[in-house]
Every structure is written in C-alpha cells, then in structure tokens.
N, C-alpha and C positions, 0 to 999 in steps of 0.2 A: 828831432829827426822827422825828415816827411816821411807819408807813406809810402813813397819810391824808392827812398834811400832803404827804409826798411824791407822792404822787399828784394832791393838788391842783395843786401847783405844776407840775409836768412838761406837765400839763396846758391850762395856764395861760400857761407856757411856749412849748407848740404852736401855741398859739392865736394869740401875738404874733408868733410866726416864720412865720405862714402864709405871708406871699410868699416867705419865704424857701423855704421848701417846695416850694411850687412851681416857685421861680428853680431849685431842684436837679433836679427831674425835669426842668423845660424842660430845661437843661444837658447833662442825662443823653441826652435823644432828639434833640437837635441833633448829637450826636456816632452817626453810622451805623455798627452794627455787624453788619452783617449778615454771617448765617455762611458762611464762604466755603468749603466743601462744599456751597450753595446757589446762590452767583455771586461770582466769585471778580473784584474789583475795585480798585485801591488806597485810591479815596476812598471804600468801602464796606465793609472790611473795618477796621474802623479800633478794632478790642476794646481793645489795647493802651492805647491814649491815654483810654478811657473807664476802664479799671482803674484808670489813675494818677488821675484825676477820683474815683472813688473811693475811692480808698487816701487819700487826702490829705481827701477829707471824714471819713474816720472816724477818720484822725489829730487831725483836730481835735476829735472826738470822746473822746478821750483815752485810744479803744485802741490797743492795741500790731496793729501791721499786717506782715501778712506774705504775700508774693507768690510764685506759682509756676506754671512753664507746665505747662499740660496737654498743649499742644500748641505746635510753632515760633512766636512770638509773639502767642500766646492763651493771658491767662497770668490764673488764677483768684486771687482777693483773698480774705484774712481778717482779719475786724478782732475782735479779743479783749480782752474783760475779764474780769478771773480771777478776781474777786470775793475775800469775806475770808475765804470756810471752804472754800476750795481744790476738792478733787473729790467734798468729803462732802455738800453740797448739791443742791439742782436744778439744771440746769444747762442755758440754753436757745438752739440756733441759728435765724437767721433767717436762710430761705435764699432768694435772688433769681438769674436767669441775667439776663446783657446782651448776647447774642446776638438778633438778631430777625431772622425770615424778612425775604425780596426783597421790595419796594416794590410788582411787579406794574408794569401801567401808569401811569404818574408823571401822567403828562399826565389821567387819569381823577383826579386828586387836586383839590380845591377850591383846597390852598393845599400849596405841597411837603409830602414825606414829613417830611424832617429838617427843618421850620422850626419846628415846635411851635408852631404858633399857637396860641394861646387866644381863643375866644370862646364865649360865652352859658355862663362857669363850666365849660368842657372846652380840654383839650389834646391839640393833635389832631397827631398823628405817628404813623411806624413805631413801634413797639416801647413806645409809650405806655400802654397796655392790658398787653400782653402783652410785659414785663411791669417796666420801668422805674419805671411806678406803683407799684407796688408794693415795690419796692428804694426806692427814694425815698421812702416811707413811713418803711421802714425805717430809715434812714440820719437822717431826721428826727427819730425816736425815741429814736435813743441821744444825737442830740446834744443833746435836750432833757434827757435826762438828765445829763449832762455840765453842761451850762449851768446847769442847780438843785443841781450838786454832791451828788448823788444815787449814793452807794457799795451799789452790790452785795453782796447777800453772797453768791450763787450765781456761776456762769461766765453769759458773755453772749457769743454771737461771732455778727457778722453775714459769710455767705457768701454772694459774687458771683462769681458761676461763670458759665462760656462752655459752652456747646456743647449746652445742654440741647435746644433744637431738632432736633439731629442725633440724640440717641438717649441724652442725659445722661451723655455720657462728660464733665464737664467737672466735675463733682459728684460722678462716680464715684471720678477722680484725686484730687479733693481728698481724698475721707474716706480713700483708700487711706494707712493706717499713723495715720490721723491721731486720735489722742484724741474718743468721740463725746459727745455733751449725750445730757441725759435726754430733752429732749423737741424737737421743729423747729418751726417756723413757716415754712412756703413760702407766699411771697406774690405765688403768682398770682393772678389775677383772678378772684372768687370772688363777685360782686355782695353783697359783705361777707356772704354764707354763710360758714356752719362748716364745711369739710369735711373727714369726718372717715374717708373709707375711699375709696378707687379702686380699678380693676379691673387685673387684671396685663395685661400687653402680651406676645404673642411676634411677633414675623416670624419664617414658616416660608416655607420651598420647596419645592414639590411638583418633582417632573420626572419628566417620563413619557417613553419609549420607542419608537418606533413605527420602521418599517419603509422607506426610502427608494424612491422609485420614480421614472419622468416619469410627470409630470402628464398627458401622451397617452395615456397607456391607462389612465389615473382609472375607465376601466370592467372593465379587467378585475382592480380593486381590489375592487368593491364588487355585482357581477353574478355570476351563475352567470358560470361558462363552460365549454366543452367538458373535459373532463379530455384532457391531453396529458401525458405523462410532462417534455418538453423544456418545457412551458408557463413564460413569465416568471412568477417569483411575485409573487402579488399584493403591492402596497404596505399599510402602516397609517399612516394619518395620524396622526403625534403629534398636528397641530392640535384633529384632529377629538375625539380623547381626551380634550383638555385642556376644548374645550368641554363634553363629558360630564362629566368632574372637576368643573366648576364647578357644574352642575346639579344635582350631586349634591349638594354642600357646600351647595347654598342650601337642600336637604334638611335639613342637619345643622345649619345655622345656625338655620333655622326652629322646627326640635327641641329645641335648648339654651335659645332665645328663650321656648316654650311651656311649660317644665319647673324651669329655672332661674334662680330673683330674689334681688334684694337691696334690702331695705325701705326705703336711700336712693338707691336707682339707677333711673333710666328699664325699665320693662321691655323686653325683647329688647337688654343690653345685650354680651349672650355676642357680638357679630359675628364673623364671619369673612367678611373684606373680600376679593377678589380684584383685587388695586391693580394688578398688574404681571404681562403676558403677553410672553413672547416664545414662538416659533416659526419651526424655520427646520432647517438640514441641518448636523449635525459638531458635536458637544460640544466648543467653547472652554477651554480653562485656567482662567477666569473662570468656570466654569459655565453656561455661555451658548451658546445655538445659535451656532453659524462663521459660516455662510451667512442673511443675513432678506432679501435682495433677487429671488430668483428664484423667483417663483409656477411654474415650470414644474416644479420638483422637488417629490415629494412630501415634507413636513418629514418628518424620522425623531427630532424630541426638542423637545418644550415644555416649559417651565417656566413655574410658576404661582408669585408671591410673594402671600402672603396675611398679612395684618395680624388678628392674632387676638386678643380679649379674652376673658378670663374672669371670674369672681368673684371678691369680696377672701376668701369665705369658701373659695375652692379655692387648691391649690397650683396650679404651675408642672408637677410629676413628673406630676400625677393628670391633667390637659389635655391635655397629650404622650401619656400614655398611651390617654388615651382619644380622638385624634384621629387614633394611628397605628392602633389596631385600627379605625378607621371605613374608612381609607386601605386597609387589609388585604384587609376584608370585602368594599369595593366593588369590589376587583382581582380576588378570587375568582370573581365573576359573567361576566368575559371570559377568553374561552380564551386571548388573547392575551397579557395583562393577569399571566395565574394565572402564563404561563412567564417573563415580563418584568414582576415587579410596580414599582408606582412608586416612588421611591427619596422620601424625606423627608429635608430640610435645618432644624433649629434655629438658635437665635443667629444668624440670617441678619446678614451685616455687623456681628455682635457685639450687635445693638438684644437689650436682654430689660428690660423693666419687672417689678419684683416687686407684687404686689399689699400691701393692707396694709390694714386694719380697726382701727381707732383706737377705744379705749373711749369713746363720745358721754357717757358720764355722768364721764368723769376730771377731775381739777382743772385742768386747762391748756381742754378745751375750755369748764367750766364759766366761767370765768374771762373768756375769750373774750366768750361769750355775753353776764355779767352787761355785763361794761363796754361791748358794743356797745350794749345799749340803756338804758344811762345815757348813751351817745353817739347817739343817735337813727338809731343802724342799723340798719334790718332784717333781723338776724342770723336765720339758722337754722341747724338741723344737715341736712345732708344728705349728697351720697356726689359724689365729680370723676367724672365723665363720660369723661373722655379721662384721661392719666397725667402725672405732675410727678417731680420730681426727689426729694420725701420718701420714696417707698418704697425709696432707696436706704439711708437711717439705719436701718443694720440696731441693734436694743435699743433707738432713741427712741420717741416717740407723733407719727407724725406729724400737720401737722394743716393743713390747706391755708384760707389766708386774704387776702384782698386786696381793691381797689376795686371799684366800680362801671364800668361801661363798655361799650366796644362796636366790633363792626367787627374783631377781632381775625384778623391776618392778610389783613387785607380793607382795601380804599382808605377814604380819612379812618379810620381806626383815633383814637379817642379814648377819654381817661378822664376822671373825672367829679371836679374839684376838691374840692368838699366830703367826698364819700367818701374822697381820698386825707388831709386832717387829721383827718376820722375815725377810720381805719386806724392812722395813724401814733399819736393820741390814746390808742389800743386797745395797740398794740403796746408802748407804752413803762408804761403800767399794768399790763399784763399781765407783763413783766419784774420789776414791782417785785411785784406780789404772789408769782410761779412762783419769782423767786431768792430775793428778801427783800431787804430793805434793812437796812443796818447802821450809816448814816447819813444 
C-alpha cells in the first residue's frame, strides 16, 4: 500500500464511521468529569470510568494500553503503537485531558450539561469544546487507522490525561520517566488553527507586611500628630500597601504590553493578572492572613496571587528576574517598605506552564496545514493565547490543534460536528505522512 492509497482510504474510512464519531465524543461528555479540586461530588467526579471508556476504545484500536494514577483514582491512559522502525523514526503523541471545569448554573443550560445533545450539526455539553472534541477526534483517527489495516512505521501514542485544568499535573505524571515522541499534537480547541507557540504561565505571591493597630485611632496612623515619646505607634495598613502593589503592577503590566510582542499572539499578551487578594491580621501556616473577619483591626499582612504571562520567545529565569527587581525597586520608594521589603513566592501551588515556540515552517505543522485545506478547514498558523499541556514535552514540536466551537467553560458549551471529522480526517493523515507507513 503506498502512502496515497493509505491516506485515501483512512480517510474514506472517517467519513463512513462519522456517527460513529460522534456516538464516541457524545459517550465521552455524557460521562462527567469534572475536576474535583473544583467540586468535589460522586456523580461528578467520575474520570475513572471515562478512562476505562477510553482505554477500551483504543484497545480496539489495536494499541497496547496502559493505565496509571496521577492521582487516588484519576488515573491517566496510554494507548501505543511502536510502529516497525522502533525509536529510529518520528515519533508522534496526541495529547487530550478529560477533566472539565464545574457546569456553573445547570438550570441556565438549554438542555443538561452531561446530556450531549445534538442539534443544528453541534454537541452541546460540559467538556465538549474543551476538550473531549477533541480526544474524540483523536481516538477516531487511530481507529480508522486500525480499521484500513494501516502499519506504522514510526511510534503513535494517543495521551488522555486528567488534571490539566488544575495546572497539568496529570500530563506532567505521565511524561515523568516515560519515553518522549518527537513531536505532540494537543487537541484543544483551536477553531482548526495551527498553533504553534504559547506564552509561559507563572502564579506568583506577592505578601506585604504592615504594622497592626485598632482601627479607632486609624488617625493617628495616617495624621500628624503631637510628638509624645509614650505616643501609640502608628499602624500600616497591609491592605492599603497591597492596593498600591497593584497599581503599580498595572504600571508594569502596561509596560511589558507596549514594549513586548509576538507576531502570533494578541498584543499586551505579557498580563499580570491580580486574581486573589486576601488581607487580614497573623500569618497562617498556609501563608495566609489568621484573622479576615474583623474590620476593627488594622490588617498587618496581605497577599496578592497574580497570574503572570510572558513570551514564548523569554524564559521563565529572565521574568522572575525581572519582576522581582520591579518588586525591589518599587519597596525602595517607601521608608516603610525599604526596612520590610515584600517577600515574593514562585511555583505558587506548584502551577508553572513552560512557554514553547514551535518552528511554523517544520514538517508536522506543514503537514497539518496542507491536509486541512484539502479538508476544507480554515487552518492557520497562529500563537494559544492562554496554555495547554504541550509545553510540557520537553525535546518535542509541540503543536496545538483541534475543532471548531464555543461557549468553553461557559453554559451550553458546544462543538462543531463537521470540524470534529475534519480534525480527526487531518490527524490520522497526518500520522501517516509524520510516521510513515510500512504497510
């Protein structure tokens, strides 16, 4: 069989198994997984049983499957074909999570979360978008492979990981020790763009210091007052600090925004987000103010969690550094500040997203490109916006690809049928040309 003829047929293939296709993703989004570090429920936490749903379709696919928890019953799926020239070829993963954020309000939904309606050519559920469609794609593509008796000659493993919502520990576990591909395919939701570079992610923690007082004599915090040797001293508001921290960062955010781009990314994509304030009296164990219920104390410690991006073209070391001399510099300007400067926390809860800049001209995106618009997709190259799970394939090309759709993480969340045989059309060509076929 040449590669043409294989490609016809897989193709061909797709095309006849369309309900099947889609009977798999409905399947897949009838089964709620929502991550339970988000809401933690029996009928909702239910990854386990969607794994075995999966493990048993890419059994039947005719790779070799193999299971393991990341977490107490949230347990990551591999399904592998070792192709016929062992680890000297290409070698390609396709990587999907089946974790999906909370439903939100249910009763705002047209038709349940978990029922995966279909109507007007969409499937509309949690996790259908984001990103079920997508694994489902996938899953349909090796089995059309399968089904046309279509040998690899490179490795092929499709990865269904849990936890990528929370911060991609569930894709981090799997690769930990594990043999990598040359190149990935994450099939988020990508309105069937190419994309071929993302911004790195940190969560940091600022926490500032201030001075405890009662709030009753808030004037002789911020007033002259008589000089007395016995005088109470004055308070500093942590709170009040933290508001000024912020103001300032929207200084430095606006700075990064006006100075530094990337030719596929939104301009001002550098943010530094200010998501998570507390303020309150006594540094918890937790890192967290003791006390947040009594306005009558003056706070003496706020913490500020900030969601930071940067460039795919900067490191991680060079952001850090240059966010804690911004932290330095702005402490230097208060007397208070210069003898109690603000302490800075990294890896907050472990989250660190690597950036990662994919070569747009390489044979896996080119590839990509050609068969989507011999598949009527309107494929581009551009840059993910937010972060996925490929910038953890440390040595691959990652390359982030998936359907049409909408609503993600939002009430009626759906995907777009047609783009998902599309997809899956793309993905399993894309195999044959990236591995090769050997028969």
């Amino acid at each position: 069989m040449t590669q043409e003829q294989a490609i016809n047929r897989v193709v061909e293939q797709i095309e006849r198994d369309r309900d099947r296709l889609v009977g798999i993703v409905r399947d897949l989004v009838r089964i709620p997984t929502v991550n339970p570090k988000f809401e933690r429920a029996e009928d909702l936490n239910r990854e386990d049983e969607c794994q075995q749903l999966v493990g048993s379709l890419l059994a039947d696919a005719n790779m070799a499957v193999s299971t393991a928890e990341a977490f107490p019953d949230r347990p990551n799926v591999v399904g592998r074909l070792d192709g016929e020239v062992g680890e000297d070829g290409n070698s390609l993963a396709i990587n999907g999570h089946i974790d999906v954020v909370p439903s939100g309000d249910v009763d705002a939904w047209t038709t349940g979360p978990f029922e995966a309606a279909v109507r007007d050519g969409r499937i509309y559920g949690r996790g259908s978008y984001d990103m079920k469609g997508g694994l489902g794609a996938a899953i349909g593509a090796v089995r059309a492979l399968a089904a046309c008796g279509i040998e690899l000659a490179g490795r092929l493993e499709i990865h269904s990981v849990v936890d990528e919502e929370a911060g991609g520990f569930g894709t981090r576990a799997l690769l930990d020790g594990t043999p990598r591909t040359s190149a990935v395919i994450v099939a988020e939701p990508t309105q069937t763009d190419v994309m071929v570079c993302q911004p790195g992610l940190e969560w940091v923690r600022v926490t500032l210091r201030g001075l405890g007082a009662h709030a009753g004599w808030r004037y002789n915090d911020i007033y002259p007052q008589p000089h007395d040797p016995d005088r109470t001293r004055p308070g500093v508001n942590a709170a009040e600090l933290a508001t000024r921290f912020i103001g300032a960062v929207a200084h430095l955010e606006r700075s990064w925004g006006q100075r530094k781009f990337h030719p596929l990314l939104p301009p001002g994509i550098t943010t530094i987000s200010p998501s998570v304030v507390h303020a309150g009296v006594g540094m918890g164990p937790n890192g967290l103010p003791t006390s947040v219920t009594n306005p009558a104390t003056t706070p003496d410690v706020a913490t500020i969690d900030f969601d930071l991006k940067y460039l795919p073209t900067e490191t991680s070391e060079q952001v850090r550094r240059e966010f804690e001399d911004f932290v330095h510099h702005w402490a230097m300007m208060d007397p208070w500040l210069r003898e109690h400067p603000p302490e800075v926390q990294w890896d907050l809860y472990g989250l660190h997203f690597p950036e990662f800049n994919t070569d747009p001209e390489g044979p896996l995106v080119r590839g990509i490109l050609r068969q989507s618009a011999r598949h009527g997709l309107p494929g581009r190259v551009t840059g993910f916006p937010a972060v996925c799970d490929g910038a953890f394939y440390e040595g691959a090309d990652p390359v982030i690809f998936g359907p049409c759709g909408a609503d993600a993480h939002g009430v009626d969340e759906w995907v777009d049928i047609d783009s998902l045989i599309g997809v899956a059309k793309v993905m399993a060509v894309t195999a044959i040309e990236y591995c090769g076929v050997t028969r």
